[in-house]
Structure formats: structure tokens, C-alpha cells
DOMIDO-177510 format. One record per residue (C-alpha): residue number from 1; residue in three letters; chain; x, y, z. Coordinates in nm, 3 decimals. Layout:
N
+-----+-----+---+---------+---------+---------+
:   k :   r : c :       x :       y :       z :
+-----+-----+---+---------+---------+---------+
: NUM : ala : A :       X :       Y :       Z :
...
+-----+-----+---+---------+---------+---------+
This chain:
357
+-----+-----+---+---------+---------+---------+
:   k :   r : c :       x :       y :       z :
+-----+-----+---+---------+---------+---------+
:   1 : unk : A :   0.000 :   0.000 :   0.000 :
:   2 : unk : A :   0.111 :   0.380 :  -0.089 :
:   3 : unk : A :   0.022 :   0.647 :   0.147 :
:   4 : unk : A :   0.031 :   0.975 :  -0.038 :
:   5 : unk : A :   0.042 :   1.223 :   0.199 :
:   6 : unk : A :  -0.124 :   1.621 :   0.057 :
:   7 : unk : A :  -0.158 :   1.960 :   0.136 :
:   8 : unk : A :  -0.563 :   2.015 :   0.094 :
:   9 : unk : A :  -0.745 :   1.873 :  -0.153 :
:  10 : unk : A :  -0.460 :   1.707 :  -0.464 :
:  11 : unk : A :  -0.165 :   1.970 :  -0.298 :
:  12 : unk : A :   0.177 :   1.839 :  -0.261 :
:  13 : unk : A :   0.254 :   1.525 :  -0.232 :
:  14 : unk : A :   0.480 :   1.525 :   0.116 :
:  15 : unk : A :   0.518 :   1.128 :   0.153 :
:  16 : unk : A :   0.449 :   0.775 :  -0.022 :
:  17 : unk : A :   0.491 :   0.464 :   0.212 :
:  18 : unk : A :   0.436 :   0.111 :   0.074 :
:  19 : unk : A :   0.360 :  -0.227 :   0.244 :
:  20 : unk : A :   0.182 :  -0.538 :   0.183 :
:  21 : unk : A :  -0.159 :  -0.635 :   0.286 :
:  22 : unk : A :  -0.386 :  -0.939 :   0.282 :
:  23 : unk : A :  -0.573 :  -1.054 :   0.011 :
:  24 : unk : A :  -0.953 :  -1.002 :   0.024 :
:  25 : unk : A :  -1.207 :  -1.356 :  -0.005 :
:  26 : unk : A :  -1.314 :  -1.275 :  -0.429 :
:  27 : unk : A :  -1.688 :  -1.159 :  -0.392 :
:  28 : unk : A :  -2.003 :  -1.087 :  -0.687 :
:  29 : unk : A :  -1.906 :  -0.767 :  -0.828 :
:  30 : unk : A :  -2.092 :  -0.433 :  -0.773 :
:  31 : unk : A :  -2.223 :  -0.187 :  -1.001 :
:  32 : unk : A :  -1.909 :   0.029 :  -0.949 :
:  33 : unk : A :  -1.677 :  -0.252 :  -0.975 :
:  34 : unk : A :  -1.828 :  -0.337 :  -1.283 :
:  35 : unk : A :  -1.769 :   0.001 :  -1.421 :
:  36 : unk : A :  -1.411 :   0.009 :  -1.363 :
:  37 : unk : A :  -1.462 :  -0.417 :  -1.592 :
:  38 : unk : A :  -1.616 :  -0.226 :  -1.874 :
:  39 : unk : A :  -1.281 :   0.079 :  -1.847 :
:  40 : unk : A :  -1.127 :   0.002 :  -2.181 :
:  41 : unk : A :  -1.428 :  -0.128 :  -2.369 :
:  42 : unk : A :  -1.656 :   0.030 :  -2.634 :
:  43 : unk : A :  -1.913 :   0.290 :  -2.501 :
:  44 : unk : A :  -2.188 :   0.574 :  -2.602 :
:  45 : unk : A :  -2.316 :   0.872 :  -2.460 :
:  46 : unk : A :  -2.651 :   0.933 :  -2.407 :
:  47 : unk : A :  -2.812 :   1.029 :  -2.706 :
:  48 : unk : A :  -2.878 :   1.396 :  -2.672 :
:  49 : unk : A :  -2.510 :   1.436 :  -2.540 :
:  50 : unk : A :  -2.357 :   1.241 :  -2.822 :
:  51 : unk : A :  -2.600 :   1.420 :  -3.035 :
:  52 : unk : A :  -2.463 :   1.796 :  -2.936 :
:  53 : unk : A :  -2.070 :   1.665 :  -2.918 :
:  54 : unk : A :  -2.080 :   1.512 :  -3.263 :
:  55 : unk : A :  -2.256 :   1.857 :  -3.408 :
:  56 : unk : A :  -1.930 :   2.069 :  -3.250 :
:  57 : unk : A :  -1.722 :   1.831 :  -3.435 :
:  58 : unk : A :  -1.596 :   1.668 :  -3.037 :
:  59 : unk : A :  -1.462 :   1.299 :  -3.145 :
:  60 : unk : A :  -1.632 :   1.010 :  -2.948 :
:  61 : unk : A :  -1.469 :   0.672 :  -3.061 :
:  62 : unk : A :  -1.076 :   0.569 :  -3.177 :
:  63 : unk : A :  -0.763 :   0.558 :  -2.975 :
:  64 : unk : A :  -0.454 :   0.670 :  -3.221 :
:  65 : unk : A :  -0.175 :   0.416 :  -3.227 :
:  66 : unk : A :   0.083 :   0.517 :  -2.939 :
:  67 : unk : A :   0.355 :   0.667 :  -3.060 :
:  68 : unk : A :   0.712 :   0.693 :  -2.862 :
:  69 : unk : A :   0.711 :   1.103 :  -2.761 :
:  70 : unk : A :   0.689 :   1.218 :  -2.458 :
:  71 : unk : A :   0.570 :   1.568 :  -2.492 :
:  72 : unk : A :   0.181 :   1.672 :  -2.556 :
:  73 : unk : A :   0.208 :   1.812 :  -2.902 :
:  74 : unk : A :  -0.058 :   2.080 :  -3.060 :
:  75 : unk : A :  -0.351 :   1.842 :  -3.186 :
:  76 : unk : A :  -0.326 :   1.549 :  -2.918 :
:  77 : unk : A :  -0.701 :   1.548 :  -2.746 :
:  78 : unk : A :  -0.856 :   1.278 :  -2.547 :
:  79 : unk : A :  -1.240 :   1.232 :  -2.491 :
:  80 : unk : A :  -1.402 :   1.098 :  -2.174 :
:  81 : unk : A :  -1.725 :   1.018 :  -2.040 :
:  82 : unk : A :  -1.800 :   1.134 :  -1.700 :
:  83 : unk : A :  -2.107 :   0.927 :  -1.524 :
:  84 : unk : A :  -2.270 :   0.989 :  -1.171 :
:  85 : unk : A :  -2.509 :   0.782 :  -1.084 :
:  86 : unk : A :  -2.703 :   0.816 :  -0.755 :
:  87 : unk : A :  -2.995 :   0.556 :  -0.694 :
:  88 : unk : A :  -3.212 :   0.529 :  -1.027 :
:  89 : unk : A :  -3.043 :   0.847 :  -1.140 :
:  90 : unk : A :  -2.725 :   0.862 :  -1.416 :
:  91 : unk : A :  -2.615 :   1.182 :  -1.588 :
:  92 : unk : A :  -2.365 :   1.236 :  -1.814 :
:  93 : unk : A :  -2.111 :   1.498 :  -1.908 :
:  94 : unk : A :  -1.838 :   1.490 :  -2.161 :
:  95 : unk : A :  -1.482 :   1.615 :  -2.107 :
:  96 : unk : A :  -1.256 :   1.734 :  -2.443 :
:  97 : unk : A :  -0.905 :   1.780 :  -2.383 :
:  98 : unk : A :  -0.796 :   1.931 :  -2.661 :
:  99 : unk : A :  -0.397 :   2.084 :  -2.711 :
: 100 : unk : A :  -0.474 :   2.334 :  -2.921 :
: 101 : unk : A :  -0.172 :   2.532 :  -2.937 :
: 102 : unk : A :  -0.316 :   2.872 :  -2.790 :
: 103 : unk : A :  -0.208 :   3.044 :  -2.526 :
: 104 : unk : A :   0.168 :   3.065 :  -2.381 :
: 105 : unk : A :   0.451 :   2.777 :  -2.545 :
: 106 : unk : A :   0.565 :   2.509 :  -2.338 :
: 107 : unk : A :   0.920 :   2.635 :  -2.367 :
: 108 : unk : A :   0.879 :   2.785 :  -1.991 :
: 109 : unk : A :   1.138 :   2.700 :  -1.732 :
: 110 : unk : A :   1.097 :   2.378 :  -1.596 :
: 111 : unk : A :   0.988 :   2.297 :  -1.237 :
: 112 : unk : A :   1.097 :   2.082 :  -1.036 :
: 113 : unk : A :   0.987 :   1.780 :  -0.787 :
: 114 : unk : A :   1.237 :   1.606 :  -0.511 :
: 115 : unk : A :   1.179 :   1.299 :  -0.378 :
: 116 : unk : A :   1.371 :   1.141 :  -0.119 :
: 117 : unk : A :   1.356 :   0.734 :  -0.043 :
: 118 : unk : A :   1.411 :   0.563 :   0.244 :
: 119 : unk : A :   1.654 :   0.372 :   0.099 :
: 120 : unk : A :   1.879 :   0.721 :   0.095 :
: 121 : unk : A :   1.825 :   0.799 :  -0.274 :
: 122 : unk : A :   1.720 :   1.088 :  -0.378 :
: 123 : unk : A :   1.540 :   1.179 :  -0.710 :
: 124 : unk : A :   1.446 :   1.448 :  -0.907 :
: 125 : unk : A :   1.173 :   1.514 :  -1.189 :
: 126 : unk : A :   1.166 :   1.818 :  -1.413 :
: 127 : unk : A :   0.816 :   1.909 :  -1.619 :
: 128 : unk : A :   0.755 :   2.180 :  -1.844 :
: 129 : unk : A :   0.387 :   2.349 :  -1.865 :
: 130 : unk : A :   0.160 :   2.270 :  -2.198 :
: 131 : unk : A :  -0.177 :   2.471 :  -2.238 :
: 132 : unk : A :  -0.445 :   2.280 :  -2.307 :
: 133 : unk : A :  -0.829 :   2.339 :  -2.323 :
: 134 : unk : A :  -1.123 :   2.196 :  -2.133 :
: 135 : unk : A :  -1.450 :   2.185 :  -2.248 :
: 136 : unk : A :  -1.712 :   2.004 :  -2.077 :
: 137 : unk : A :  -2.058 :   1.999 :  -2.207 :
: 138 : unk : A :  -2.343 :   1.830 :  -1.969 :
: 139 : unk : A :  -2.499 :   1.799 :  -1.738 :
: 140 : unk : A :  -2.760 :   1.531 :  -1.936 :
: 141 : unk : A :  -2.999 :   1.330 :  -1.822 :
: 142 : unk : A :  -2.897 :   0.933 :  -1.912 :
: 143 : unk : A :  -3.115 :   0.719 :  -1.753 :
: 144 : unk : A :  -3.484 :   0.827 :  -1.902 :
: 145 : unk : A :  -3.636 :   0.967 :  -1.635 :
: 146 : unk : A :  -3.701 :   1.279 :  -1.823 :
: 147 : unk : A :  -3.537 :   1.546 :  -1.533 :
: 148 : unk : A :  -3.552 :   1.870 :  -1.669 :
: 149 : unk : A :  -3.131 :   1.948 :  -1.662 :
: 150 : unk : A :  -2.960 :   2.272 :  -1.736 :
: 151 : unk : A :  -2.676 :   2.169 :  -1.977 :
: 152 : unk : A :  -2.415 :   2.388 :  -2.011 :
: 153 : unk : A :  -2.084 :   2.404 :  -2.251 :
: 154 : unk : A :  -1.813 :   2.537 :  -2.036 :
: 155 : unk : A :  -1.444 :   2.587 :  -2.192 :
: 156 : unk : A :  -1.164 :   2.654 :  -1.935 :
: 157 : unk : A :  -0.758 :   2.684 :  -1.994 :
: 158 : unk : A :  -0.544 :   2.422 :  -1.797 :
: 159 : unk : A :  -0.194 :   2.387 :  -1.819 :
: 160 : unk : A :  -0.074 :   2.050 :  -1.812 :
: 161 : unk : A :   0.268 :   1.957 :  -1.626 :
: 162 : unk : A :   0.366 :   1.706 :  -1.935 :
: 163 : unk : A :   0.688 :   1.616 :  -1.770 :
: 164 : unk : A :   0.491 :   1.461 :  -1.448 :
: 165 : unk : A :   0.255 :   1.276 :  -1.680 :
: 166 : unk : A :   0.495 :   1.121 :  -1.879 :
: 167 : unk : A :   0.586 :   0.955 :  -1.552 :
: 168 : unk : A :   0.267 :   0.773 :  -1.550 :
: 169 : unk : A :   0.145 :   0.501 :  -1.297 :
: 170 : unk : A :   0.199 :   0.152 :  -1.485 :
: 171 : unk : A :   0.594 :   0.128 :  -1.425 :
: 172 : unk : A :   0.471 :   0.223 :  -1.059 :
: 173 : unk : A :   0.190 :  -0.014 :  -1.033 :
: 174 : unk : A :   0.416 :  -0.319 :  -1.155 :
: 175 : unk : A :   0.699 :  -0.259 :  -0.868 :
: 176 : unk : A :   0.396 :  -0.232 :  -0.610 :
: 177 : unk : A :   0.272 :  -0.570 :  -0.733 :
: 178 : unk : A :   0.665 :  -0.737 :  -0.725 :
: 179 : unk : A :   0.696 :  -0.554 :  -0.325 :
: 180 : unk : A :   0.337 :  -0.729 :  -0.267 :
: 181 : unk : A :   0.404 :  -1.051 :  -0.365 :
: 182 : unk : A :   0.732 :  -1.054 :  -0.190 :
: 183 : unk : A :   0.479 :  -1.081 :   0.129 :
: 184 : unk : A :   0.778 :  -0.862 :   0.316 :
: 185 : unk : A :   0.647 :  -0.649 :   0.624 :
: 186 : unk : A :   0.716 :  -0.261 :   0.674 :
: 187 : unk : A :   0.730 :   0.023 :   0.408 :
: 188 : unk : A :   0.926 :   0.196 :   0.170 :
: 189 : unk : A :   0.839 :   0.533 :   0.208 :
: 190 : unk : A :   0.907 :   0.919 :   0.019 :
: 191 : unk : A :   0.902 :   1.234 :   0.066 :
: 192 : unk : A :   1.035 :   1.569 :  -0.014 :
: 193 : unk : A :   1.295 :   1.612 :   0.265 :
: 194 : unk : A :   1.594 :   1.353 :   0.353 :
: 195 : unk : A :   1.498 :   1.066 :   0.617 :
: 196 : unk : A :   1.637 :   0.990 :   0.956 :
: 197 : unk : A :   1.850 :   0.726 :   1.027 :
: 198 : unk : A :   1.604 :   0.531 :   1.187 :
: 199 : unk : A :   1.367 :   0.499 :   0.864 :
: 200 : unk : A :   1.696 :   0.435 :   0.649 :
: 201 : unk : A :   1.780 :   0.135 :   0.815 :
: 202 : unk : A :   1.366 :   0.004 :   0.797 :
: 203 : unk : A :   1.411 :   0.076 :   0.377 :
: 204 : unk : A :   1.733 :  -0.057 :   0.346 :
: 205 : unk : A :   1.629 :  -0.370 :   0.532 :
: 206 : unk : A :   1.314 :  -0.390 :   0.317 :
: 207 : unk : A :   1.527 :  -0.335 :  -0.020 :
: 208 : unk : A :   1.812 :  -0.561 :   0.075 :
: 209 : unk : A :   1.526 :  -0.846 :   0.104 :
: 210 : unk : A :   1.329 :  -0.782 :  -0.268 :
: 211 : unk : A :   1.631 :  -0.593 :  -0.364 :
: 212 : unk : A :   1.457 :  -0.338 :  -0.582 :
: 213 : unk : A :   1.645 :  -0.165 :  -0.900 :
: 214 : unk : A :   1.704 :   0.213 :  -0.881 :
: 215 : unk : A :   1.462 :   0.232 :  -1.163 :
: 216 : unk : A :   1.198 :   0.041 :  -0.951 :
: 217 : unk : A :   1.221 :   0.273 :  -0.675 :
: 218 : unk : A :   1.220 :   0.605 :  -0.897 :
: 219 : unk : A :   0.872 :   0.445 :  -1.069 :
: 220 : unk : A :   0.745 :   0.428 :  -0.728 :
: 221 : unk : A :   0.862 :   0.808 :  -0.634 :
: 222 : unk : A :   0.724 :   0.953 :  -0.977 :
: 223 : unk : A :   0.384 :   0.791 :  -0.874 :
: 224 : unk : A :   0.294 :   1.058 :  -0.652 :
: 225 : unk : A :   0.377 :   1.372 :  -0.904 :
: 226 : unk : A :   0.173 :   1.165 :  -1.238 :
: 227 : unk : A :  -0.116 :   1.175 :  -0.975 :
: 228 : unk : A :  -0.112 :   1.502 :  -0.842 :
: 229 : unk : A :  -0.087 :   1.622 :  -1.230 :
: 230 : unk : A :  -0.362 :   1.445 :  -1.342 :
: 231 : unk : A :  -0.597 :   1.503 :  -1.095 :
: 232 : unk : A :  -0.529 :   1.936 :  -1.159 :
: 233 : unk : A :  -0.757 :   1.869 :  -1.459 :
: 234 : unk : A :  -1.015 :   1.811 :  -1.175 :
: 235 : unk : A :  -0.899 :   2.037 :  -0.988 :
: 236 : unk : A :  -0.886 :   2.336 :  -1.247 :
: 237 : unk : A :  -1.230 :   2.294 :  -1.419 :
: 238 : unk : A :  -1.514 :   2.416 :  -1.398 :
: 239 : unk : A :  -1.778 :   2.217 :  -1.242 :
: 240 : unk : A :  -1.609 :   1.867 :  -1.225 :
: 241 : unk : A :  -1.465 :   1.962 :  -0.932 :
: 242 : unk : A :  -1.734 :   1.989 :  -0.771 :
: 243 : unk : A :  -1.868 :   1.669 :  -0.916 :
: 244 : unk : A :  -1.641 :   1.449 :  -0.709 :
: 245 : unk : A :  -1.696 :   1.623 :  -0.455 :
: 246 : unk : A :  -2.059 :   1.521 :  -0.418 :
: 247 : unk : A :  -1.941 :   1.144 :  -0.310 :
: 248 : unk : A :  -1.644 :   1.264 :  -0.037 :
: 249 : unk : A :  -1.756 :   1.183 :   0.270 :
: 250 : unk : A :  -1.618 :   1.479 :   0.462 :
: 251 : unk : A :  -1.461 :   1.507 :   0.798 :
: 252 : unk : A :  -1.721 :   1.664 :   1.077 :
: 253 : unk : A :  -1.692 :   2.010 :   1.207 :
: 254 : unk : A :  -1.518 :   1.833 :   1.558 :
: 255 : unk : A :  -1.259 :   1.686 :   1.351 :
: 256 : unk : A :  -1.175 :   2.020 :   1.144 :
: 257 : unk : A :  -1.163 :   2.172 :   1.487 :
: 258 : unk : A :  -0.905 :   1.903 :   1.667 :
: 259 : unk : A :  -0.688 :   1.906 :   1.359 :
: 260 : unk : A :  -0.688 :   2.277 :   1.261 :
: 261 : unk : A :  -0.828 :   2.189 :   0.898 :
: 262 : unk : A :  -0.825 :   1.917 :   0.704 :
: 263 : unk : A :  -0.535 :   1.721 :   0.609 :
: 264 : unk : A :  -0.554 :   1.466 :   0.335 :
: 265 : unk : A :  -0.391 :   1.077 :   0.249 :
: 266 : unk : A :  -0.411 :   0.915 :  -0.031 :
: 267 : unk : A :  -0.317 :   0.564 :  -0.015 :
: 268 : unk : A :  -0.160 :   0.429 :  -0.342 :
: 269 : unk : A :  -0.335 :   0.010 :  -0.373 :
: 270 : unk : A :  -0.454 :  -0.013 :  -0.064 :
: 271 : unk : A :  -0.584 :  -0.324 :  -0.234 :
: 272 : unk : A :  -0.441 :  -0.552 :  -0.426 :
: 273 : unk : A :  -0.337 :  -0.427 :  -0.816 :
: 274 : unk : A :  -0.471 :  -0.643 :  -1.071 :
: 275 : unk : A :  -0.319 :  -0.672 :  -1.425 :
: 276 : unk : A :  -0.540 :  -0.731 :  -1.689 :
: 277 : unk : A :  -0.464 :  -0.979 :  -1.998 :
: 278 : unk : A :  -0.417 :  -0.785 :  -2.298 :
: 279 : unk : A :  -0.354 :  -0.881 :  -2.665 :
: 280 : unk : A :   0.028 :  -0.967 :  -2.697 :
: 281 : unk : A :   0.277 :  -0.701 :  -2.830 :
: 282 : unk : A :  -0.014 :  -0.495 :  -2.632 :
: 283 : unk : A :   0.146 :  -0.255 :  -2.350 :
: 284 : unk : A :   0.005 :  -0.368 :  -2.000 :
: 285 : unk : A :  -0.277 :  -0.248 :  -1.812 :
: 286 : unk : A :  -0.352 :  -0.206 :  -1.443 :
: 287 : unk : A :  -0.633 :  -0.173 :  -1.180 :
: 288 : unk : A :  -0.510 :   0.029 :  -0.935 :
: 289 : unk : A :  -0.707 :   0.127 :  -0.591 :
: 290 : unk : A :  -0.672 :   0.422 :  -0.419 :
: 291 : unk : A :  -0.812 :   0.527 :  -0.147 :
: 292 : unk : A :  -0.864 :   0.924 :   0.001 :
: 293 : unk : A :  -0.851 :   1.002 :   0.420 :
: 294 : unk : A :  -0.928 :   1.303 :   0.523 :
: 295 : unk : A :  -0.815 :   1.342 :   0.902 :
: 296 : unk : A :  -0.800 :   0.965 :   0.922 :
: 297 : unk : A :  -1.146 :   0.906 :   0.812 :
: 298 : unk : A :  -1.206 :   0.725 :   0.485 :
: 299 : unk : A :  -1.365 :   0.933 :   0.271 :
: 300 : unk : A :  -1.348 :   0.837 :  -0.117 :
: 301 : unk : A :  -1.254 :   0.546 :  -0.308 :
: 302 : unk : A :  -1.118 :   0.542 :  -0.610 :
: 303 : unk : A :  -1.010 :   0.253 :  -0.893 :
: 304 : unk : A :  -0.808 :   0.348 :  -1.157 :
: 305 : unk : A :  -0.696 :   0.183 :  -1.495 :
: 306 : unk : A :  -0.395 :   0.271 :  -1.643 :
: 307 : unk : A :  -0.136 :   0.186 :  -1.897 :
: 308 : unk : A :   0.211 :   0.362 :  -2.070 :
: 309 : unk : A :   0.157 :   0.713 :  -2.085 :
: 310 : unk : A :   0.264 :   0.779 :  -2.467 :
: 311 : unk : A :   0.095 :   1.036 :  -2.709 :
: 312 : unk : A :  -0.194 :   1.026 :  -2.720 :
: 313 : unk : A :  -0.252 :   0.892 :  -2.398 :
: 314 : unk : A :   0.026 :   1.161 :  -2.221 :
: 315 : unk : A :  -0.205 :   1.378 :  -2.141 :
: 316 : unk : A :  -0.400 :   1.194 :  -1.907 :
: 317 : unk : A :  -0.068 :   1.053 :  -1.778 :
: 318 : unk : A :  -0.212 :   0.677 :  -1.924 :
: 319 : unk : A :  -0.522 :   0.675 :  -1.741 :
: 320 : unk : A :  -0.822 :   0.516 :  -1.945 :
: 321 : unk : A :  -1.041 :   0.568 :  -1.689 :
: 322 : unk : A :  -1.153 :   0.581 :  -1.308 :
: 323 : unk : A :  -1.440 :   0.459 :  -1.065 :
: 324 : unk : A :  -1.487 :   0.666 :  -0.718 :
: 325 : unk : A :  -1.710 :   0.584 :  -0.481 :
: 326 : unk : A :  -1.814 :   0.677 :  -0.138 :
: 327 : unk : A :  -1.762 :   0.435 :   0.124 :
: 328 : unk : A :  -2.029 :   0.241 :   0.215 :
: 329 : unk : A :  -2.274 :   0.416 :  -0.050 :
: 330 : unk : A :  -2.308 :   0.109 :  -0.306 :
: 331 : unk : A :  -2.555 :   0.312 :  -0.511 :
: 332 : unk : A :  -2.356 :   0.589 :  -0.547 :
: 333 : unk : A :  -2.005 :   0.616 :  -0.740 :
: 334 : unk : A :  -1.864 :   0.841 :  -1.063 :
: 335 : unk : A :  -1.708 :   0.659 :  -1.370 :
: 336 : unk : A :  -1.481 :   0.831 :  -1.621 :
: 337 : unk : A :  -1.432 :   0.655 :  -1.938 :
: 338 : unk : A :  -1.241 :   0.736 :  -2.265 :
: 339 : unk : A :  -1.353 :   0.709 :  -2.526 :
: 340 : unk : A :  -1.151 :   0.868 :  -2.744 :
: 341 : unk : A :  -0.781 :   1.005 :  -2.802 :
: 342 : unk : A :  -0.624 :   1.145 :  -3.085 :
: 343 : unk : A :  -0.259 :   1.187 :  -3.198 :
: 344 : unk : A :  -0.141 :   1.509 :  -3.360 :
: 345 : unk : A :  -0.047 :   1.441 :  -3.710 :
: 346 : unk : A :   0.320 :   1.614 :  -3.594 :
: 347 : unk : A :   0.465 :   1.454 :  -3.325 :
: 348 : unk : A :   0.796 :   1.582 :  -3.133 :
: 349 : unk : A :   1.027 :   1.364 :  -2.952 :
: 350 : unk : A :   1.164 :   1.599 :  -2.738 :
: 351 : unk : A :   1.225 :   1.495 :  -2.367 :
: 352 : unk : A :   0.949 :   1.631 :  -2.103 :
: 353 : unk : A :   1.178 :   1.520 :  -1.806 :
: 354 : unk : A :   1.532 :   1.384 :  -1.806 :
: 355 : unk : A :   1.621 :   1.422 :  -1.446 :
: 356 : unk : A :   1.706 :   1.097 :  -1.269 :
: 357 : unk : A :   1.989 :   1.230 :  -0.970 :
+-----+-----+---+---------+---------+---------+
């Protein structure tokens, strides 16, 4: 399990700790678990929403060949369905990331992220901004009950931190599976400041056991920046926000009090990541859990599926899709699906983040 410890809601990551858990007895699936199943598979709008995103020209089907660039180049868009259902009720919205070239370059100066490892290493990831627009049209009515909806079509600017994206989750998901299965006890852990000696010698006991690579451990500490990127799409438009934020369960007034806000944890797989079987030659694909805490009290789950972040998929830092849901609400959870993602007819080669130290 990864503990991602943020600032807020998606802020900085401060910490990632990793350890194994038990496996859970295999039970019927839910509605929300099927979701995440059908992640990857063929799907449709509603009618009056695919109606209105076909007429402004918004593609709905096709994923482009990947190609090997790691920078989001102008023309690269990705299409995603974006479900809530609560009880009988399922509405729709559609979400068009489109890089259309406008606004600033992505030749800015480069930030940078530092993550430390228990093991004593330190690493370092670079990321240059790419502007990007948002569009979301919705909300629609998708289940036929006839509610009388106020759709909207809502553009907002985002700039993407390509760099962090290209880090992607499926290099990290594949060394969390290898530390799992290695049935070891105790945690690898990161953050942005060195260790004390004290959690050194827990990771280099841990390491020295499933003796991870360098390359292991740096997937691992790039987790935590490909997340917090991705989710600032969230974060940064209009009205999806506040979306997911209809299933957190949050923290009562009492606990805001006692800890002086809110802090927030994600924890990386706190169940167990499942690979899926793909075609062969096909790049892999993983279901990864995560779970959100806000001041130690579970408040959102979350399932993600993800595979190699290449054009056109870089911009969503590999992730096909996701499935939150609040805990203990079975009949209510949010799906985003692609459905779509396109690959500029130019593509660059040009290295997003090159710092490894």
C-alpha cells in the first residue's frame, strides 16, 4: 500500500509509504466494480449528449496508435465520459481535452519535484507546462427519467505539467505488485525532505530483502507527481470539481476543529493491483485502488486503470479511466471513461523530463 500524503485537496505530495496487505475472499461484483470491468471497452453517450458533441465536431470513438514522444504536441485530445449515478439516477457529461496550441509555449522554465527514499536515494523530476483546453458539455440526463437538466458548454484553460505525466502510474503499479508478492512487512516510504537514520535502516532492510532496481524505486517516487498532475484537470475545471466532490464523505466540524483543517492521504493500492490480460505485443494495463482520508477518516474510493503514458494517452498521464465511490454508499459512485484520443499528425520527440539524480 502507498500512502500519499497532501496539502488540501490534490496539494503536494509530502510522503508515499508502501507495504503489503492481505488478500480479500473474491466476492459478486458491484455496479461500481463493474464500471471500472467495462474501463477500456466500447461505449456511447446518451443520445442527446452524443447528439450535441458530434454537431461541435468533439470525437467520441478511436484511440490513435501510441507513438514513442513524450511531450503533448498541438492536436493530441482525449475524450471521456463522466457518469454519476445516484440511486435510479445517471447523468452524463463529456470532457474534451484538446492541445490546441493557444495560449503561452511550453518552452517555460521547468519545475521541479524532489523525492527522497528511504533507501537514501534521492530523485528528481523536471516538467515543463503545456496549455491545453477543457471543455465540458453536460450535465444530461442518461437514464430516461425525463429530469428537466440545465446543460451547459463550459471551456476553461489548464496547463498541463507534461513532464509529471509522462511519468505515468503503470511502471509504478508493476513494482507495487513485485513488493506485494514478496509478502515482506514494513514500508518503503518518500518524501520531499531527507529521512532519519532510523527509517533508512527500515528501507534498506526492506530493499536488501526484494532488492529493488534504482529504476523500480524512482517508478514508485514519480507515482505521486503523475497523480497530483492528473488530478489538476479536476482540480482546475469548472464544475467537475465539484462533481467528485458530491461522493467525499467529509470530515465533521469536531474533527476540522481538533486538527486545525483538514489534512488529506491518499493511499496508493490499498488493495491488491490487478493486471489485466491484454492482446500480446499490447502494453500492459492495471487496476489500481486508491483510497482518500481526510483526518484519518475514509472518505473516497477510487479505482483506476492505467497503462504507458505515450501520445496520445500523455495527457491523461495513461489513465483510461476511473471509478470513485463513497464508502459504504453502493448506489452511489462516478465513472470516467475514454472514449476517445487522438494523436497530432506532428509529433515531437523531445524529452518532457530527463532528471534521474
Amino acid at each position: 500500500m502507498v500512502n500519499l500524503r497532501v496539502v488540501g485537496w490534490l496539494g503536494l505530495v509530502s510522503a508515499l509509504s508502501l507495504d503489503a496487505s492481505a488478500a480479500q475472499p473474491a466476492q459478486l461484483p458491484t455496479p461500481a466494480e463493474a464500471a471500472v470491468a467495462a474501463i477500456g471497452s466500447a461505449a456511447e453517450p446518451c443520445a442527446a449528449l452524443a447528439g450535441v458533441a458530434r454537431s461541435q465536431g468533439i470525437p467520441l470513438d478511436g484511440v490513435d496508435q501510441s507513438s514513442a514522444g513524450v511531450v503533448v504536441n498541438p492536436g493530441d485530445s482525449v475524450t471521456a465520459l463522466v457518469t454519476l449515478v445516484e440511486k435510479s439516477h445517471r447523468t452524463e457529461w463529456l470532457l474534451y481535452v484538446n492541445a490546441d496550441g493557444q495560449g503561452p509555449s511550453a518552452t517555460n522554465k521547468p519545475s521541479k519535484m524532489v523525492m527522497h527514499s528511504t533507501t537514501g536515494r534521492k530523485f528528481e523530476f523536471e516538467s515543463t507546462r503545456v496549455p491545453v483546453s477543457v471543455r465540458t458539455l453536460g450535465p444530461y440526463d442518461a437514464s430516461n427519467q425525463k429530469r428537466k437538466l440545465k446543460a451547459a458548454d463550459k471551456t476553461a484553460r489548464v496547463s498541463l505539467q507534461q513532464g509529471y505525466l509522462a511519468l505515468g502510474l503503470d511502471n509504478a503499479a508493476k513494482a507495487a505488485m513485485r513488493l506485494r508478492e514478496s509478502n515482506t512487512k514494513g514500508g518503503l516510504a518518500y518524501g520531499p525532505r531527507p529521512f532519519g537514520e532510523k527509517a533508512l535502516a527500515r528501507g534498506r532492510e526492506l530493499t536488501n530483502i526484494i532488492h529493488l532496481t534504482v529504476e523500480e524505486e524512482r517508478a514508485l517516487g514519480g507515482a505521486g507527481p503523475a497523480l497530483e498532475s492528473y488530478f489538476t484537470i479536476v482540480q482546475q475545471t469548472e464544475g467537475l470539481s465539484d462533481i467528485l466532490f458530491k461522493l467525499i464523505d467529509l470530515p465533521s466540524m469536531w474533527s476540522i476543529a481538533r486538527n486545525k483543517g483538514v489534512t488529506a492521504n491518499f493511499q496508493f493500492g490499498h488493495k491488491k493491483i490487478r493486471e489485466r490480460q491484454v492482446e500480446a505485443g499490447s502494453p500492459a494495463v492495471y487496476e489500481i485502488p486508491l483510497a482518500l482520508e481526510l483526518n484519518g477518516q475514509d472518505a473516497l474510493h477510487i479505482t483506476l486503470v492505467a497503462t504507458r503514458p505515450q501520445p496520445p494517452l500523455l495527457a491523461c498521464a495513461g489513465i483510461m479511466g476511473l471509478v470513485a465511490t463513497r464508502p459504504g454508499a453502493k448506489d452511489t459512485w462516478l465513472a470516467v471513461q475514454l472514449l476517445s484520443a487522438k494523436r497530432s499528425p506532428v509529433a515531437t520527440n523531445t524529452v518532457a523530463n530527463t532528471s534521474n539524480k
